[in-house]
Steps between C-alpha positions, in 0.01 A plus 500: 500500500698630799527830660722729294854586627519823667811746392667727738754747384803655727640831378785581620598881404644862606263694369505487109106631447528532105590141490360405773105644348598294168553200726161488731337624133592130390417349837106635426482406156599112592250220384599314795478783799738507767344471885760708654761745392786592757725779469806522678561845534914564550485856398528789717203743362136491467479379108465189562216531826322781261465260193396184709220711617388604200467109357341366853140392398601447137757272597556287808839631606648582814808698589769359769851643570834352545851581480677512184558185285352345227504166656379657861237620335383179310520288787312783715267494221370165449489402877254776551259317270198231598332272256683553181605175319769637224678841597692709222748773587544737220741808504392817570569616093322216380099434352371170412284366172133476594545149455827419737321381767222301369798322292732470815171326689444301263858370469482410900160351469609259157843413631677392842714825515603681786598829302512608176704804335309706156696647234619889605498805209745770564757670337807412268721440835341242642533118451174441279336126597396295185404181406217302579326358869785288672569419846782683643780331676831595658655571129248733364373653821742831393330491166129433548378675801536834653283672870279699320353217246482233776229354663527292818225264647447585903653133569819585332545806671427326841754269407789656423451777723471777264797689371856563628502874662834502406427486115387754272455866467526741812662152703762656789718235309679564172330220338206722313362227303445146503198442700248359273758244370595369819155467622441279195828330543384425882150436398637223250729354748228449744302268188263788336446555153539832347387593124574764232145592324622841206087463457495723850668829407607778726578843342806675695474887459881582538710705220813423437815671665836625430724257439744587783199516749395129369835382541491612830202304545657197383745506709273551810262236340768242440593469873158412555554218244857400607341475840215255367733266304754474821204424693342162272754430206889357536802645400461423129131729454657738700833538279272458191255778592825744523661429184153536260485854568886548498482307131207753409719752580778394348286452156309851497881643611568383157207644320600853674210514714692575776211643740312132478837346509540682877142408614621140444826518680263663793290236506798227548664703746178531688437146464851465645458696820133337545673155504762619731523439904421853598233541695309693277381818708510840333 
């Protein structure tokens, strides 16, 4: 029997310490322990500093700083760790099962996979991933897989380079999403394998918000996505992608659930200006 796989985790956060206590909670009660915890700190106050200390000797975190970006942070993040085999990059509002990473080790150990994405709980207003173990590919990359459920082995990471700092959340780009689906998307170009395995479930702690605030969200979402889709699909994904939400609209428009019916037309129009030749910066 070989040596077991050893899990590093990169946190990248501004300082949510409810959230983040719930999250290195389910880091200590793991059947498979991880080696090394880093936490990009992006925040500007001592929460973050204060509560690392406090879990240094139960846990076997460190605390770096960079500038703001989720995707900065990540890549900061899992280049300052040595020796770990399968690195995991949760959100900052997430916790995992006790089991997630003796599953996700297991998965990478049984099967010639390079990542693999687990099946995320949260609230009524996000995209809920069913259905059984599959492999994802271009199609249901958008479906299946998500940055806080996904699992990378250190060969993947090395290969693609890590994420695009101008994807995702805090980005000096307008494109404030995307950047675990184009790493896959990259990764899978360049010949590795990812897989969706629901038996690895992350909880996300998030309520749910207004619905003019979450349509704002869309829309600042869907340019990450529009971006994405310009990037490694043709003209015909990229028109299809815009008219979905636009026929969602249209169809909860004539239900008279005209709040759900804007976060739709959001969504398209962000996907629009993410597809477009602008050059992005805020």
């Amino acid at each position: 029997m070989g040596v077991p796989l050893h899990v590093g985790v990169v946190i990248s956060t501004l300082g949510r310490s409810v959230s983040l206590n719930l999250l290195f909670e389910s880091l200590l009660k793991q059947t498979h322990k991880p080696v090394q915890v880093v936490v990009v700190d992006q925040g500007e106050g001592t929460t973050v500093s204060s509560l690392v200390e406090k879990w240094q000797g139960v846990l076997p975190i460190v605390r770096i700083t960079t500038p703001r970006g989720v995707s900065i942070g990540r890549n900061a993040g899992w280049r300052a760790i040595t020796g770990c085999d399968v690195i995991a990059f949760p959100d900052d509002d997430c916790s995992y099962e006790p089991s997630a990473f003796a599953r996700a080790v297991a998965v990478f150990e049984q099967e010639h996979v390079d990542a693999i994405s687990g099946k995320l709980q949260g609230t009524r207003q996000r995209v809920a991933f069913t259905g059984p173990r599959c492999e994802i590919d271009r199609t249901n990359v958008w479906s299946k897989a998500i940055e806080a459920t996904m699992f990378f082995s250190a060969h993947a990471l090395a290969l693609t380079g890590g994420f695009d700092e101008s994807l995702g959340l805090g980005a000096k780009t307008m494109w404030q999403s995307g950047e675990g689906t184009d790493i896959l998307l990259r990764l899978m170009k360049a010949g590795g394998r990812a897989l969706f395995e629901p038996a690895i479930v992350v909880t996300e702690h998030q309520v749910e918000i207004s619905q003019d605030r979450y349509a704002s969200k869309a829309r600042a979402y869907g340019r990450g996505t529009g971006r994405v889709y310009r990037m490694h699909y043709g003209p015909l994904r990229c028109a299809a992608v815009v008219a979905k939400p636009l026929f969602g609209a249209a169809y909860l428009g004539a239900k008279g659930m005209r709040s759900e019916a804007f976060a739709k037309v959001y969504a398209a129009l962000g996907r629009i200006e993410g597809m477009s030749g602008f050059s992005g910066k805020r």
